[in-house]
C-alpha positions as CSV (number, residue, x, y, z in Angstrom):
1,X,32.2,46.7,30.5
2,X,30.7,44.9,27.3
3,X,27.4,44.2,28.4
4,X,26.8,39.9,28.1
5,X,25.5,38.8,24.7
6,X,21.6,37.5,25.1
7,X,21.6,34.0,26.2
8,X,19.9,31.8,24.1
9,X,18.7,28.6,24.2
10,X,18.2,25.2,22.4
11,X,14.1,24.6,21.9
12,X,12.9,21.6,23.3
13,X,12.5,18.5,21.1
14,X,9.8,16.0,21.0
15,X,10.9,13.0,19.2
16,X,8.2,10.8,17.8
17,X,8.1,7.3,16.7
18,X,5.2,5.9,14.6
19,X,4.0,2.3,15.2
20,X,4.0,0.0,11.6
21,X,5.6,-3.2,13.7
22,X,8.6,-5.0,12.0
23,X,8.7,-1.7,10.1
24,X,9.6,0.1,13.2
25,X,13.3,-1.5,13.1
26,X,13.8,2.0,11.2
27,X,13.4,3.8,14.7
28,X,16.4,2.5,15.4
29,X,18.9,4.0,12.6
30,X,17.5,7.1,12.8
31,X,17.6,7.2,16.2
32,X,21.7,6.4,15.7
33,X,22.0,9.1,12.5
34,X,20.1,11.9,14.9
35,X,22.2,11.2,17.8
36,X,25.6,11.5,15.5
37,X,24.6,14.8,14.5
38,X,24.0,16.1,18.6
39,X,19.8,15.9,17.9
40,X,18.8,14.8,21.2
41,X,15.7,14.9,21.8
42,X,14.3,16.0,25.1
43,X,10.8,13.8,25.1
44,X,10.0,10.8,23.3
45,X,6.7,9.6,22.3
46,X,6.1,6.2,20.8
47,X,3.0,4.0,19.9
48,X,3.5,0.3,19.3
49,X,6.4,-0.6,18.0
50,X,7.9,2.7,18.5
51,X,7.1,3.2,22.2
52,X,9.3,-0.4,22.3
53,X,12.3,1.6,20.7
54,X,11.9,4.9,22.3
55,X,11.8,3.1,25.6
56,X,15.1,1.2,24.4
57,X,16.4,4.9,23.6
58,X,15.9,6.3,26.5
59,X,16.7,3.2,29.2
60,X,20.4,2.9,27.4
61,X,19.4,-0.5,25.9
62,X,19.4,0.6,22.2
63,X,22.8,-1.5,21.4
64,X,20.8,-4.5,22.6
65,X,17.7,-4.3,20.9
66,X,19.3,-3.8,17.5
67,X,21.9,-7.0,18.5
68,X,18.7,-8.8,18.8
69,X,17.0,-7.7,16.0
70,X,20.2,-8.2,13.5
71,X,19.6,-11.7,14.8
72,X,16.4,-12.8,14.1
73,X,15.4,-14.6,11.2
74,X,12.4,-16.8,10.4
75,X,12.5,-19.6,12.4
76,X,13.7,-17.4,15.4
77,X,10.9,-15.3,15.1
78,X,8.3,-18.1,15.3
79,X,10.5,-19.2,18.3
80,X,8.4,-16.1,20.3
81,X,4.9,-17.1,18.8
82,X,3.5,-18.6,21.3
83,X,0.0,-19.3,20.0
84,X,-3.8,-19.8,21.4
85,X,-6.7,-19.2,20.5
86,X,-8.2,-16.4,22.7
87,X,-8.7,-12.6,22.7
88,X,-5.4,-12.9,20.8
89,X,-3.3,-15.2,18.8
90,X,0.0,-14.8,20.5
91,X,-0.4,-14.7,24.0
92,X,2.9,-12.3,24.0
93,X,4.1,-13.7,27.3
94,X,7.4,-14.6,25.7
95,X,8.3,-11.1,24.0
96,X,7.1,-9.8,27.6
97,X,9.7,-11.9,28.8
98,X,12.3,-10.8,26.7
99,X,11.5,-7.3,27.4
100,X,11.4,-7.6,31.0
101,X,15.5,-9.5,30.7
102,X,16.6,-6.3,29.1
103,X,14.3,-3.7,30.9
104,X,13.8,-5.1,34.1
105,X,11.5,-3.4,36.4
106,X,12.1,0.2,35.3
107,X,9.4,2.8,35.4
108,X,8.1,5.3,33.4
109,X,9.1,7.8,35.6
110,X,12.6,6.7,36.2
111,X,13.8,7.1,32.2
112,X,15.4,10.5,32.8
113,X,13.4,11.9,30.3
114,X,9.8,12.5,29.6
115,X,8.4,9.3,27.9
116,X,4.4,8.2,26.3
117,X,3.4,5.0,25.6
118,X,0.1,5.7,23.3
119,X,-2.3,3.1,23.4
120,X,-6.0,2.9,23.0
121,X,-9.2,1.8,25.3
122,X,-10.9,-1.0,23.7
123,X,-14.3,0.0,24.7
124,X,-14.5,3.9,24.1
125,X,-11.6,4.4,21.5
126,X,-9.8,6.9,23.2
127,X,-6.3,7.7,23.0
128,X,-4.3,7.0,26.3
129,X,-0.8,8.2,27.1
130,X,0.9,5.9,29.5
131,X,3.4,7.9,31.1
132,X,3.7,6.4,34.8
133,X,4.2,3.0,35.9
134,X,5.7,0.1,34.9
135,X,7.7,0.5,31.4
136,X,7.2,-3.1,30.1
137,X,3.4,-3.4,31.3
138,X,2.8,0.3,29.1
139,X,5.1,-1.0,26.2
140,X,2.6,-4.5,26.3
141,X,-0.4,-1.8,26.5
142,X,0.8,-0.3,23.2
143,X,1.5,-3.0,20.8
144,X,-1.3,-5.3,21.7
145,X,-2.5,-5.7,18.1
146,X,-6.4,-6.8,18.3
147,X,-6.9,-10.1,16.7
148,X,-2.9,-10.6,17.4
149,X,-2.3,-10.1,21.0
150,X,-5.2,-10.2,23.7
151,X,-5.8,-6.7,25.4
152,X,-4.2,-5.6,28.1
153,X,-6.1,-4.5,31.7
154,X,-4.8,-1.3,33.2
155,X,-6.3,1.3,35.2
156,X,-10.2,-0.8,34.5
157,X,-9.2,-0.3,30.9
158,X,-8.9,-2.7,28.1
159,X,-6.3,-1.2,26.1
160,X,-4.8,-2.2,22.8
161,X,-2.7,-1.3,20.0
162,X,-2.1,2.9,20.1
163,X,-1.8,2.6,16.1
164,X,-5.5,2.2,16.0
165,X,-5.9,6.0,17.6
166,X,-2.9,7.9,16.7
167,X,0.0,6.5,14.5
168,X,2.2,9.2,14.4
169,X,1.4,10.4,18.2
170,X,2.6,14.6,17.5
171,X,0.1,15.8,20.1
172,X,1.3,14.1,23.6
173,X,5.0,15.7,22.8
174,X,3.3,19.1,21.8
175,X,1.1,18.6,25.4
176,X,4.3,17.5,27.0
177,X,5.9,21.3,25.8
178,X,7.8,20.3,22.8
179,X,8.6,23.6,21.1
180,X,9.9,21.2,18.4
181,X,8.6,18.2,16.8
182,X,10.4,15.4,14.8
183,X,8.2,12.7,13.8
184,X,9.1,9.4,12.2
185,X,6.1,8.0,9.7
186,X,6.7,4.2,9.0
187,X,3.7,3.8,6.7
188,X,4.5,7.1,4.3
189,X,4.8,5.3,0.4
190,X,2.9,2.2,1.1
191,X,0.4,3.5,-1.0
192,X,2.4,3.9,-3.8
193,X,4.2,1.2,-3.2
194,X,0.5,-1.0,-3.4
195,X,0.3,0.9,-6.9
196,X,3.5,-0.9,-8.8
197,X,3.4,-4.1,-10.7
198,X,3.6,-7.1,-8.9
199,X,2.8,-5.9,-5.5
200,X,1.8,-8.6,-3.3
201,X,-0.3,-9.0,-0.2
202,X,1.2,-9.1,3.1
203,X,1.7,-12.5,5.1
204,X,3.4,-13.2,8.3
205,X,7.3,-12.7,8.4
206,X,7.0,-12.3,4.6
207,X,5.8,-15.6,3.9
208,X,3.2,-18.0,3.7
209,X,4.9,-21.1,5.5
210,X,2.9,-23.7,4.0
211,X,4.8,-22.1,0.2
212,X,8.2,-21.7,1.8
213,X,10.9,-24.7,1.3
214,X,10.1,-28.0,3.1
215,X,11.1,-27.0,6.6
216,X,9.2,-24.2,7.0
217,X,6.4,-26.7,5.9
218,X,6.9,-29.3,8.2
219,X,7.2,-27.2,11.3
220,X,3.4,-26.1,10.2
221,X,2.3,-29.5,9.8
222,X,3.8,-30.4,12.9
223,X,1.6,-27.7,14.4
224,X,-2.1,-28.0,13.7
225,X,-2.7,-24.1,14.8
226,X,0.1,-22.9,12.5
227,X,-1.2,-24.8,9.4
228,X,-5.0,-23.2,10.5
229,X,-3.9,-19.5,10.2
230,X,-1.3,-19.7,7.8
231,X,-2.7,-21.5,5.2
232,X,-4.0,-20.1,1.9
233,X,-5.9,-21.3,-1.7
234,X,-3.9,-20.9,-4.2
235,X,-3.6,-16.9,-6.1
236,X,-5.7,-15.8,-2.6
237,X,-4.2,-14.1,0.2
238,X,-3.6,-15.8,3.9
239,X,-5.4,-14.8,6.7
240,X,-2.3,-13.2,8.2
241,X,-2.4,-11.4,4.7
242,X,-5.6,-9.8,5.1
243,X,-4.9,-8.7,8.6
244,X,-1.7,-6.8,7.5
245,X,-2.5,-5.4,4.3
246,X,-5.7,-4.3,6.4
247,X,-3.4,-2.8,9.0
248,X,-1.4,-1.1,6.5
249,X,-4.6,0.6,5.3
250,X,-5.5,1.9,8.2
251,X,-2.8,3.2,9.8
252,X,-1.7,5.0,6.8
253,X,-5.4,6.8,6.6
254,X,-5.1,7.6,10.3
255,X,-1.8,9.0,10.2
256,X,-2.6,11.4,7.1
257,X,-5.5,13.1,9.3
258,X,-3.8,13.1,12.2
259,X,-0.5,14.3,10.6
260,X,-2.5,17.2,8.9
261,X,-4.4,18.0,12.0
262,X,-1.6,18.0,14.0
263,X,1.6,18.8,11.5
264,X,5.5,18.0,13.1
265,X,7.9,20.7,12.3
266,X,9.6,17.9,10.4
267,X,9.1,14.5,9.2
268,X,11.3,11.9,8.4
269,X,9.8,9.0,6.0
270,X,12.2,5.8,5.5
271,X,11.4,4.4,2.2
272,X,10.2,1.2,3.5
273,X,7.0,0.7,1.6
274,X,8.4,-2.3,0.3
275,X,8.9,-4.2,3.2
276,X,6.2,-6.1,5.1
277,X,4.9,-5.1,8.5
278,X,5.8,-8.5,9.8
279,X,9.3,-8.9,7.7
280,X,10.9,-9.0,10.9
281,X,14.0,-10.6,9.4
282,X,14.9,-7.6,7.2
283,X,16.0,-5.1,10.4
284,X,19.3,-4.7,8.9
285,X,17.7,-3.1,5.7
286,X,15.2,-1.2,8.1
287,X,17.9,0.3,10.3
288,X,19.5,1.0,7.4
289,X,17.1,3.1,5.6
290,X,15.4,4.4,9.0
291,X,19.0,6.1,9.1
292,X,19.3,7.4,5.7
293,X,15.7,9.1,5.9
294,X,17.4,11.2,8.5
295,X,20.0,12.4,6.8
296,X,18.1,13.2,3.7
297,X,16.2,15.4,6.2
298,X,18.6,16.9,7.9
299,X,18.9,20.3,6.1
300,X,15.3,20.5,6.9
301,X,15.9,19.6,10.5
302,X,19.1,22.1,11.2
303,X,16.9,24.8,10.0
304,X,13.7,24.9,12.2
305,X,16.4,24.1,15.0
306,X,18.6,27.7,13.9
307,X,15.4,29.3,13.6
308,X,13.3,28.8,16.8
309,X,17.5,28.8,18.7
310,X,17.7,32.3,17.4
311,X,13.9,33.5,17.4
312,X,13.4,32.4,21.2
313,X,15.5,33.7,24.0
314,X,16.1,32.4,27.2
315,X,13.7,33.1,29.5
316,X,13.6,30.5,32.2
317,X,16.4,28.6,33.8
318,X,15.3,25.3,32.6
C-alpha cells in the first residue's frame, strides 16, 4: 500500500486593518477582493476605523456597512454630528446608535473568529487589545479620537483612539498565533501626496462649510457651534484642518516604526493619499481602490501563502 502523502496545512492568517477614519472605507474592497480569491483570514485585528470594518467582517454585516457608506454624502454625514463642547466634540451617541441597529448586542467572544479592538489608555499610553466583551462598547473604545470624541471608561481606564499607539496593529495578530500577516496601511503616500503642487490642508468632510455653496452655509449659521469650529481666515487652514492634517502626521510616523519594528509578511497600500481623512462621501472611490491595492498585491500574497503551505507540515489537528 502507497504510504499517504504528508498532510499539509494552510498557515494561519492574521488580517490587519489600519485606522486613518473616512480613509478606512478601503477595508472594505479589499476585504471583498481577498475574499474572491479564498484569502480568509483566520484573525482580525483592527484599530479605529478598522476594528469598525473588521467587526463588520466578521459579524456578517459587511453588505450593510458598505450600503451605508455608498449613501452618505455631506449633509448626511453632519446628520450624525451631534456636537458639545466637552472631553469631545461629537458626543458619538448617534454612530453608537447606528452601530448598535446593525450589531446588536454581540460580543467579542461570540464572532467565530479571533477578533482585537486596539485602543489606547489615556493616562499611561499603553496599547490595549479589547478582545472580550461587548463589540460596540470596544469598537467606541477604538475610534474615540481625542479632541473629537470624549474617552471612553472601561475596565478604570480612559481609553481613546488606538491610532495614537499602534496604527497598523501587526503585533496582537502575531500574539494571537498568526503564522501569517496581511496588513492594510491607510496612511502609506500621504507624504508624498503633501509633496505635490497644490496640496491642500485637510478640513472636515472635505470642506470648509462656511466656503461651500449657500446651503452648506446656512445650516452653519443656523448653528452657532458649527460656524465656531468650522470657520477659517481667509488662505489659513480651519481648525478641523489642523486636527487632521495633524492626525495624518502622526499616524503615518507611528506606523513607519511600528511597521519596521514589527514587519507584516505583506502589505497592501490603497493609493488614497489624496483623499481626506474626513472625505466620508468618497467611500465608493475608497472601496474602490482599497480593492485594487489587493490585487496589485496579490502575487506577493499567493507566494508567502505557497511557501509557509509547503515549508510547514501538519502537526496539530487544529
Amino acid at each position: 500500500m502507497t504510504a499517504p502523502a504528508e498532510t499539509r496545512w494552510h498557515p494561519k492568517i492574521g488580517l490587519v486593518l489600519g485606522g486613518g477614519v473616512a480613509r478606512g472605507f478601503a477595508h472594505i474592497g479589499a476585504l471583498r477582493a481577498l475574499t474572491k480569491h479564498g484569502i480568509v483570514p483566520d484573525i482580525v485585528i483592527g484599530t479605529s476605523i478598522g476594528a469598525v470594518v473588521g467587526a463588520a467582517y466578521l459579524a456578517g454585516k459587511l453588505d450593510v456597512m458598505e450600503d451605508w457608506a455608498r449613501s452618505l454624502n455631506r449633509f448626511r454625514i453632519m446628520s450624525y454630528l451631534d456636537f458639545r463642547v466637552s472631553a469631545g466634540l461629537i458626543n458619538g451617541n448617534r454612530l453608537v446608535a447606528a452601530l448598535h441597529e446593525h450589531l446588536g448586542d454581540i460580543k467579542i467572544e461570540d464572532l467565530g473568529r479571533p477578533f482585537i479592538a486596539v485602543a489606547a489608555d489615556l493616562a499611561t499610553g499603553h496599547e490595549v487589545w479589547l478582545r472580550q466583551g461587548p463589540l460596540v462598547d470596544a469598537l467606541r473604545a477604538s475610534f474615540s479620537l481625542p479632541g473629537i470624541f470624549p474617552p471612553v471608561m472601561q475596565d478604570h481606564r480612559w481609553l481613546v483612539d488606538g491610532a495614537l499607539v499602534n496604527p497598523v496593529p501587526v503585533s496582537p495578530a502575531v500574539a494571537m498565533g498568526a503564522q501569517m500577516t496581511i496588513a492594510v496601511n491607510l496612511n502609506a503616500d500621504i507624504i508624498g501626496m503633501a509633496r505635490r503642487p497644490g496640496a491642500k490642508i485637510q478640513t472636515v468632510a472635505g470642506f470648509d462649510l462656511l466656503d461651500e455653496p449657500h446651503e452648506a452655509a446656512e445650516e452653519a449659521r443656523r448653528t452657532p457651534l458649527l460656524r465656531r469650529f468650522f470657520k477659517r481666515e481667509p488662505d489659513h487652514p480651519s481648525l478641523f484642518g489642523v486636527m487632521f492634517s495633524s492626525l495624518n502626521i502622526l499616524q503615518d510616523r507611528i506606523a513607519r516604526s511600528r511597521l519596521a519594528g514589527d514587519p507584516p509578511d505583506v502589505v497592501i497600500d490603497p493609493r488614497i493619499g489624496h483623499i481626506g481623512m474626513a472625505e466620508f462621501d468618497r467611500a465608493a472611490e475608497l472601496i474602490e481602490e482599497g480593492a485594487s491595492a489587493v490585487e496589485r498585491r496579490l502575487p506577493q500574497i499567493r507566494d508567502a501563502l505557497m511557501v509557509l503551505t509547503q515549508s510547514l507540515p501538519r502537526s496539530d489537528p487544529d
